[in-house]
C-alpha positions as CSV (number, residue, x, y, z in Angstrom):
1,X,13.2,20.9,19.8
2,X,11.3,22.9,22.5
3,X,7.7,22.7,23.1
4,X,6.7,26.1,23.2
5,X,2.3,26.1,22.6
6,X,-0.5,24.7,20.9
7,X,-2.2,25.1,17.4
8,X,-5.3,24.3,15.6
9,X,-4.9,21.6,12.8
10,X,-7.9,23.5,11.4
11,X,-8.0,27.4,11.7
12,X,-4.3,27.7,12.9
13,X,-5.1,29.3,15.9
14,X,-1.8,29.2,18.1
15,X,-2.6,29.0,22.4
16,X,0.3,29.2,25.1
17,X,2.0,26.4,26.5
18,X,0.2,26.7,29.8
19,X,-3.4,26.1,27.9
20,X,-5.9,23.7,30.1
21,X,-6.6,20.7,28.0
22,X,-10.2,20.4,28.5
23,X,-11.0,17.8,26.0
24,X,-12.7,20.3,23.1
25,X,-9.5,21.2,20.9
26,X,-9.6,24.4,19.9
27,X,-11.7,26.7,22.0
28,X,-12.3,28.9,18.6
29,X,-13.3,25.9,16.8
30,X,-15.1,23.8,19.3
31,X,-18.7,26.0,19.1
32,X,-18.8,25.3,15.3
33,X,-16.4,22.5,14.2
34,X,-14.2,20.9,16.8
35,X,-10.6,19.9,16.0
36,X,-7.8,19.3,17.9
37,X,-4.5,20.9,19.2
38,X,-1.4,20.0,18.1
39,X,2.2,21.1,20.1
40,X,4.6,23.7,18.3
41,X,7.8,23.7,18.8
42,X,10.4,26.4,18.9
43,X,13.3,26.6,16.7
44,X,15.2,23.4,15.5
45,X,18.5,23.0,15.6
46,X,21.0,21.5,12.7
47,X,21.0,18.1,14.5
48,X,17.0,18.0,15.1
49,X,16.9,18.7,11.2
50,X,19.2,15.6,10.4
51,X,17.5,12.6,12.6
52,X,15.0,12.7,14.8
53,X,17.2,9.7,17.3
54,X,19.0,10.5,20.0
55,X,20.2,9.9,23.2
56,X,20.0,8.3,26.8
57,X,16.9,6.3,26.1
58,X,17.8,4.1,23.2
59,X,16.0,1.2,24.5
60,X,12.6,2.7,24.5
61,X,10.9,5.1,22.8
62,X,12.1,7.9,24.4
63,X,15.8,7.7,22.0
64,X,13.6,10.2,20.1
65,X,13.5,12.6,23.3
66,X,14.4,15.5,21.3
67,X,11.1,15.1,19.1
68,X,9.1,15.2,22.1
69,X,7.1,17.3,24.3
70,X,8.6,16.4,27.9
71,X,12.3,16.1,29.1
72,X,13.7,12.7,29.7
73,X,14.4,14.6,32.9
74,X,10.5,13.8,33.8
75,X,10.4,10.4,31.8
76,X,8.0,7.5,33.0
77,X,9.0,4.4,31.0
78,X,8.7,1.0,30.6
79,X,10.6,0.0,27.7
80,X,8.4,1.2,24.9
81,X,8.5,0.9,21.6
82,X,10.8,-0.5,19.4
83,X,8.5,-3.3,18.3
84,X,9.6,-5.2,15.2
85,X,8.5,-4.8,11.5
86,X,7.7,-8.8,10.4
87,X,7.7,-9.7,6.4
88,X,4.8,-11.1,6.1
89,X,4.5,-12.4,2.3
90,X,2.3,-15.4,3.3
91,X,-0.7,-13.7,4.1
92,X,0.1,-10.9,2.5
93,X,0.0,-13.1,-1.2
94,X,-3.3,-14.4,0.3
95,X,-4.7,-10.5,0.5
96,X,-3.1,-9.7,-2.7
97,X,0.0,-7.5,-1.5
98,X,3.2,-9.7,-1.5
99,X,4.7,-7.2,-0.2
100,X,3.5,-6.9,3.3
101,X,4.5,-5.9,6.6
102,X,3.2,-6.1,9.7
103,X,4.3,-3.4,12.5
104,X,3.7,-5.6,15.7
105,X,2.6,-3.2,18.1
106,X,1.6,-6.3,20.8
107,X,5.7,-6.5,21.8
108,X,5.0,-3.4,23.8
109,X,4.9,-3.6,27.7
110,X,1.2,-3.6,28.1
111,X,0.6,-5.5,24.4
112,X,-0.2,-2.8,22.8
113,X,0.4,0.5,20.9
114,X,-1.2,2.6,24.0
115,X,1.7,2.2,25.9
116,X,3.6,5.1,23.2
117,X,0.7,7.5,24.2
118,X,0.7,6.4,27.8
119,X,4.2,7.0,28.2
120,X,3.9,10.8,27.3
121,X,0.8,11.2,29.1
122,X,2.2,10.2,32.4
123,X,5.2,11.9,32.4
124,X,3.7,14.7,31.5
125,X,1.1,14.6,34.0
126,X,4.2,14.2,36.6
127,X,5.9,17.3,35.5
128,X,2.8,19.1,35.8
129,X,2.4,17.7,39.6
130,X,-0.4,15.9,38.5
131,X,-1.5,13.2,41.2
132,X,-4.2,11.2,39.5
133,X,-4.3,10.4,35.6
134,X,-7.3,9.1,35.0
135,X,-9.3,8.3,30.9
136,X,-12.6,6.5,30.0
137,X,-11.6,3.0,28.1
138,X,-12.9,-0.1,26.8
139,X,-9.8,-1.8,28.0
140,X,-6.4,-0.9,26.1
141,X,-5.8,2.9,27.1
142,X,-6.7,2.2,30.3
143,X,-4.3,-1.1,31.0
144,X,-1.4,0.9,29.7
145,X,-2.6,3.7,31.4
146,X,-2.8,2.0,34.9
147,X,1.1,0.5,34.2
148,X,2.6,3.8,33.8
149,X,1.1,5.4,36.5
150,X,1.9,2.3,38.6
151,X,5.3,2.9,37.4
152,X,5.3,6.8,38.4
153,X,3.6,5.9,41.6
154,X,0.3,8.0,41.0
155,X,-3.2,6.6,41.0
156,X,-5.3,6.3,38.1
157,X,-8.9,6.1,37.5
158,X,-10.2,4.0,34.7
159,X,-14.2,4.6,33.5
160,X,-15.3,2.6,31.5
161,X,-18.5,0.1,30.5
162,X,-20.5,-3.0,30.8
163,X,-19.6,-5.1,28.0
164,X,-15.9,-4.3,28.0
165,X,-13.5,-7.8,27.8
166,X,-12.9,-9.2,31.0
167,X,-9.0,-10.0,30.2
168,X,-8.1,-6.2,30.0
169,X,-10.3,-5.0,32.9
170,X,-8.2,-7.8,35.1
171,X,-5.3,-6.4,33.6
172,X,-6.3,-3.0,34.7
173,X,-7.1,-3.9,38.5
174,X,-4.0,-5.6,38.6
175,X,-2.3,-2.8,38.2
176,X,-3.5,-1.1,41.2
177,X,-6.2,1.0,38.9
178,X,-9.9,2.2,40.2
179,X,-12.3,0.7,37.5
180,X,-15.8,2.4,37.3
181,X,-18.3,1.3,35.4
182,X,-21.0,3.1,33.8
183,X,-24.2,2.0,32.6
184,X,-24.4,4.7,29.9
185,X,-20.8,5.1,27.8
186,X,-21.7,8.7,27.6
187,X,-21.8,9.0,31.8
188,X,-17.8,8.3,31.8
189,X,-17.4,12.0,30.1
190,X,-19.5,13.4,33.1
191,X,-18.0,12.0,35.4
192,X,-14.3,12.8,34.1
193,X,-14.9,16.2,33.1
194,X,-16.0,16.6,36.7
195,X,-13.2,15.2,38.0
196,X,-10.6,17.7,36.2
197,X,-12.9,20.4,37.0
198,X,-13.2,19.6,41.2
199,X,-9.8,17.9,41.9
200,X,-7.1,18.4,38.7
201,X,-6.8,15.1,37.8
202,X,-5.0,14.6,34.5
203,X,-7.6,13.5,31.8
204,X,-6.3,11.2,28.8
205,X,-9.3,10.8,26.9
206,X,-11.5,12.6,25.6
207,X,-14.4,13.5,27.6
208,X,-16.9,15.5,25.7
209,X,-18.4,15.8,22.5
210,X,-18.2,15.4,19.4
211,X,-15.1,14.1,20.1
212,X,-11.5,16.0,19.0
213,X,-8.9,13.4,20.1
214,X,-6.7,12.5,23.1
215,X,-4.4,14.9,25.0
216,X,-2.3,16.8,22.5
217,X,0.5,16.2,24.1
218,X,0.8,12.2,24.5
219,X,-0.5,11.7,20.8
220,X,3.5,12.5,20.0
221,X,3.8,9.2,21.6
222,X,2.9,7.5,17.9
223,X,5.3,10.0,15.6
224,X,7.6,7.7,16.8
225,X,5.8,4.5,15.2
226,X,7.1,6.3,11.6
227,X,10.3,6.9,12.8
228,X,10.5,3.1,13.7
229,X,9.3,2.3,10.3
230,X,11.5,4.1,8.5
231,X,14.7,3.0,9.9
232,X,13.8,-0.6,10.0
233,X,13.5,-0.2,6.5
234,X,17.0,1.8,6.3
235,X,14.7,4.8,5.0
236,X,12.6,3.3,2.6
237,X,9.5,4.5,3.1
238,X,6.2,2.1,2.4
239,X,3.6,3.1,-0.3
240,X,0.7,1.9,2.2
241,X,0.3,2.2,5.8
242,X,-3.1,0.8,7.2
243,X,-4.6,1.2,10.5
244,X,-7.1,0.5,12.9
245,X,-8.7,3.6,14.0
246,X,-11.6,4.8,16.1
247,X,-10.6,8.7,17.1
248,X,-7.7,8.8,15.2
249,X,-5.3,9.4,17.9
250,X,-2.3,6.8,16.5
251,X,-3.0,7.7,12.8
252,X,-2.5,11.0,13.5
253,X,0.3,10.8,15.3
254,X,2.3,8.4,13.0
255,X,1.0,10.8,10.2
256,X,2.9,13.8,12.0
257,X,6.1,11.2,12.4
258,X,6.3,10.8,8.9
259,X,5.7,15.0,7.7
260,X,8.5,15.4,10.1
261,X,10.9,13.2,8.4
262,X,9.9,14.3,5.4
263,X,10.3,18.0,6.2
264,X,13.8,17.3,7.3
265,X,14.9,15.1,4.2
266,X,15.5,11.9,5.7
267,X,12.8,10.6,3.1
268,X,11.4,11.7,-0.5
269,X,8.0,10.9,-0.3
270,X,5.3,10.4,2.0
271,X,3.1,6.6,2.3
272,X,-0.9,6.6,1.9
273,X,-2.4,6.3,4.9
274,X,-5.7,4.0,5.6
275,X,-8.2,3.9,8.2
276,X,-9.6,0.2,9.0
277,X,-12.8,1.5,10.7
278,X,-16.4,-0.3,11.8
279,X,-19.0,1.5,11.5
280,X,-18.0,4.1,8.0
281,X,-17.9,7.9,9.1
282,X,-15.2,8.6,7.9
283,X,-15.8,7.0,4.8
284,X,-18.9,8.7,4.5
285,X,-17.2,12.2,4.8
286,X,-14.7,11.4,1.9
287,X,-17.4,10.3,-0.1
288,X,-19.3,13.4,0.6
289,X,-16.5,15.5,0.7
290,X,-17.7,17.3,3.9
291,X,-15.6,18.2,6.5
292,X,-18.2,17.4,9.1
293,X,-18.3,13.7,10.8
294,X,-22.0,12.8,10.6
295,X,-23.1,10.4,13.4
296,X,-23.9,7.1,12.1
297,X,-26.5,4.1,12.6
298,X,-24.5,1.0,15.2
299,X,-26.4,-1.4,12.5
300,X,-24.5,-4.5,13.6
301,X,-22.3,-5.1,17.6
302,X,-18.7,-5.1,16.6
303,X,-16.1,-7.5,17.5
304,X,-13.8,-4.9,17.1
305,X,-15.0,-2.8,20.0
306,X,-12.3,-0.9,20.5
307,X,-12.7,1.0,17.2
308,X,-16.7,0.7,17.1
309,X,-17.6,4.2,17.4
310,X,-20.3,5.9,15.4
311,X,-18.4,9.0,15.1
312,X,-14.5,9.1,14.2
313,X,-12.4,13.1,13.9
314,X,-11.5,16.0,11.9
315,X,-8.0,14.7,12.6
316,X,-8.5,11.5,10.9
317,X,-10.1,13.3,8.4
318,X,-7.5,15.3,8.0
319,X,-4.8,12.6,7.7
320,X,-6.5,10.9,5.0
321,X,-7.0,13.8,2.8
322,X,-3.8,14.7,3.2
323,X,-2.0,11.6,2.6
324,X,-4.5,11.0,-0.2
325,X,-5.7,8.2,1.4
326,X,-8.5,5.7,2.5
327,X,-10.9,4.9,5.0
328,X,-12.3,1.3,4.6
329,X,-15.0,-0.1,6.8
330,X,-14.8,-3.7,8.0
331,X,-17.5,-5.5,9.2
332,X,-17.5,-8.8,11.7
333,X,-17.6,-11.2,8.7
334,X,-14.4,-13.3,8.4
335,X,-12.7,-11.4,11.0
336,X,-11.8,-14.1,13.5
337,X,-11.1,-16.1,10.5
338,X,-8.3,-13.7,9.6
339,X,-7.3,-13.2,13.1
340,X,-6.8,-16.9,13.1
341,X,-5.0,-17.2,9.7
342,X,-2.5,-14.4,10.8
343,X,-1.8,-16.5,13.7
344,X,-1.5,-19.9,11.5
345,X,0.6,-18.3,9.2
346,X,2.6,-15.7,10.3
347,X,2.7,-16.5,14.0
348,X,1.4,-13.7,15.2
349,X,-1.8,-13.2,17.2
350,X,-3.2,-10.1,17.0
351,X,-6.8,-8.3,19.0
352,X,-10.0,-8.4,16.9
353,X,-9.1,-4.4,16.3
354,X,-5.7,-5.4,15.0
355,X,-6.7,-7.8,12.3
356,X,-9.1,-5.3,11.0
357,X,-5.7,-3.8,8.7
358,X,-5.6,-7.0,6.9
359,X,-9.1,-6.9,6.1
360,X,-9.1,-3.6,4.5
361,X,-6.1,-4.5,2.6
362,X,-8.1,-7.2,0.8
363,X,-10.6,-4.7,0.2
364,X,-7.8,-2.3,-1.0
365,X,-6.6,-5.3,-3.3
366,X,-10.1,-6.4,-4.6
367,X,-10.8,-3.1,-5.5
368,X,-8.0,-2.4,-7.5
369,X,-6.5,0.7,-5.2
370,X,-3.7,-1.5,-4.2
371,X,-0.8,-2.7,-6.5
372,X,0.4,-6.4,-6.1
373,X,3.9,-4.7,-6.3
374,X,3.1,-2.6,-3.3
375,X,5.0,-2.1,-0.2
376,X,2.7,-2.4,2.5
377,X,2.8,-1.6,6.3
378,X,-0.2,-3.0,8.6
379,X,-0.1,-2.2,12.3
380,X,-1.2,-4.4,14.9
381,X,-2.3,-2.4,17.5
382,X,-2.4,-5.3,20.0
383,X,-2.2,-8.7,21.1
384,X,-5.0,-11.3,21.2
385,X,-5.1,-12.3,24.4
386,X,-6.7,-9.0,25.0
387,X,-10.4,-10.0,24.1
388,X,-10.1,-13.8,23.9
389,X,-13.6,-14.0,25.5
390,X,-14.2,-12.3,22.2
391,X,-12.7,-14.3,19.9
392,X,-13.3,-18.0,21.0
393,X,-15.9,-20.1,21.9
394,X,-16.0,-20.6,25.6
395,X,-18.1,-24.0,25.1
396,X,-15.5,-25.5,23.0
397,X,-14.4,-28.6,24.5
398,X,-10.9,-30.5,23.5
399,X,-10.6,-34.1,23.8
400,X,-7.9,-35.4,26.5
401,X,-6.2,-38.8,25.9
402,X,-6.2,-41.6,28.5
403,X,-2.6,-42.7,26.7
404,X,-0.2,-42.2,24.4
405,X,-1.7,-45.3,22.3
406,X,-5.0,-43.2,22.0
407,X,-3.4,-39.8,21.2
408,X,-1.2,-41.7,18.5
409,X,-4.4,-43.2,16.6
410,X,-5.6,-39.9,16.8
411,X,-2.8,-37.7,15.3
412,X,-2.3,-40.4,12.4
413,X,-6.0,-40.3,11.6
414,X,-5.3,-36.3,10.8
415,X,-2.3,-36.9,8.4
């Protein structure tokens, strides 16, 4: 397929190729109701219609080149995607849905899902002639950010705010990236919508409100989560798949991956999709059955600050009533206790952010919305090493045996 312009996911308005991205979506839509862009593509051909895998880069993401918005001819990668789908019926009996899988998004290059948007976004930005990509993170967009451009050789800009974990901000610097830190969240915006406007640099994020969603163009990045799924599960497509989401970026993207395949009959039916989210607007828009995203109270800090926002998107909105799904909000409580029994039992260790899936799942369960006989996908968005400081008690102390006589007492006395 060829990427020929942009369109509205809400009025349908279609824009040239050559439109500035300036962070408000639609410019029809932004005065009123913001919503975000989405790339169209020109005719497909017989083979596009068939499979969405191709070709040169079949160890990364980019074997879907043909589904995307940039040639492989400009591709910046580091050996994206293609993270495994784990069985995970242990904790997945525990939550009520034997029948679970987790989509470990942590195997990426970075540790995280980002690295299927940052991909896009930096090779794009290099085929435009970009010289400095730059977004406003609390740690994950702007580690994978900072690899890719490192990769590309461009510099990248990172704003972001006090209070963000120290792991990924060293993670970010050691990748060659500028860090600014701001005071006020808000101030990031300013200062990026500044930058685009004085010197061209290539803006990720979003940087103005109320917030529409990522660049367009590097949210393809995540169609190819779907396409994963699906053919790790030789085209059996899930009846759940639950997220973690803040803007909506990944959920809408993976949403798109699995219309696609569905338009072009590699599967019969679509999956639900769910939104893990902290602080319930988008819950509160379902329930209200508004199409506007109402601000709402920060009553408690969230562990999970990577998704703590008080105001999610039309195009998460959008994804759920489509898919006829949920939004289920998830508080601190028993959070790092599920972090920690994912990692007891399944052996994987996933961020704060990433184990908020498994929590709505019980929800899902409890409330009866979610079958034992299910099929299940949860995707962990990253690893937890990213916010240890977060997750564990830095005054924990462990005891240290003077000999092997000593350590021996003790590991009988725990049988």
């Amino acid at each position: 397929m060829s990427f020929i312009g942009y369109s509205c996911i809400r009025c349908g308005a279609h824009y040239p190729k050559d439109l500035k991205i300036d962070s408000r979506g639609c410019p029809i839509c932004a005065p009123v109701a913001p919503a975000n862009l989405a790339p169209v593509y020109g005719e497909k051909s017989h083979a596009d219609s068939a499979s969405p895998a191709v070709g040169s880069g079949d160890q990364s993401l980019w074997k879907y080149s043909r589904m995307l918005p940039c040639s492989e001819e400009h591709m910046v990668t580091l050996g994206e995607g293609q993270t495994p789908l784990i069985q995970c019926s242990r904790i997945g009996s525990s939550l009520g849905v034997a029948d679970l899988f987790v989509k470990d998004e942590s195997r990426n290059p970075t540790w995280s899902y980002k690295d299927r948007f940052s991909t896009l976004a930096v090779s794009i930005a290099r085929s435009q002639g970009a010289r400095v990509v730059a977004t406003a993170s609390s740690g994950n967009a702007g580690a994978s950010l900072a690899a890719y451009a490192a990769r590309a050789g461009m510099e990248c800009v990172v704003a972001t705010f006090a209070g963000t974990a120290s792991p990924m901000l060293s993670q970010i610097r050691k990748h060659g990236a500028t860090v600014v830190s701001l005071a006020n969240k808000v101030d990031r915006w300013t200062l990026l919508a500044e930058a685009q406007q004085r010197f061209g640099w290539f803006v990720t994020s979003p940087f103005s409100a109320p917030v529409v969603g990522g660049h367009p163009l590097a949210i393809e990045g995540y169609k190819t989560v779907a396409y994963e799924i699906v053919e790790q599960r030789s085209g059996n497509v899930p009846d759940w798949c639950v997220m973690p989401v803040c803007y909506g970026d990944a959920l809408s993207g993976v949403w798109a991956g699995f219309k696609e395949l569905f338009d072009a009959g590699s599967i019969d039916r679509l999956p639900k999709m769910v939104a893990a989210e902290v602080h319930g607007s988008l819950s509160a828009a379902l329930g209200e059955g508004t199409d506007c995203i109402a601000e709402q109270k920060l009553s408690f800090a969230s562990l999970a600050v990577s998704i703590g926002t008080a105001r999610s998107t039309y195009q998460a909105l959008r994804v759920l009533r489509e898919s006829s799904g949920h939004a289920i909000t998830v508080t601190n409580d028993g959070l790092v206790e599920m972090q920690s029994s994912l990692a007891r039992t399944e052996g994987i260790f996933a961020e704060l952010a990433s184990v908020t899936p498994l929590m709505a799942i019980k929800i899902l369960s409890e409330r009866g919305l979610v079958s034992a006989s299910d099929t299940v996908v949860a995707v962990v968005t990253a690893g937890g090493l990213k916010d240890l400081d977060r997750s564990t008690d830095p005054e924990t102390r462990y005891e240290t045996y003077r000999t092997t006589e000593d350590a021996w007492q003790w590991l009988l006395s725990r049988r």
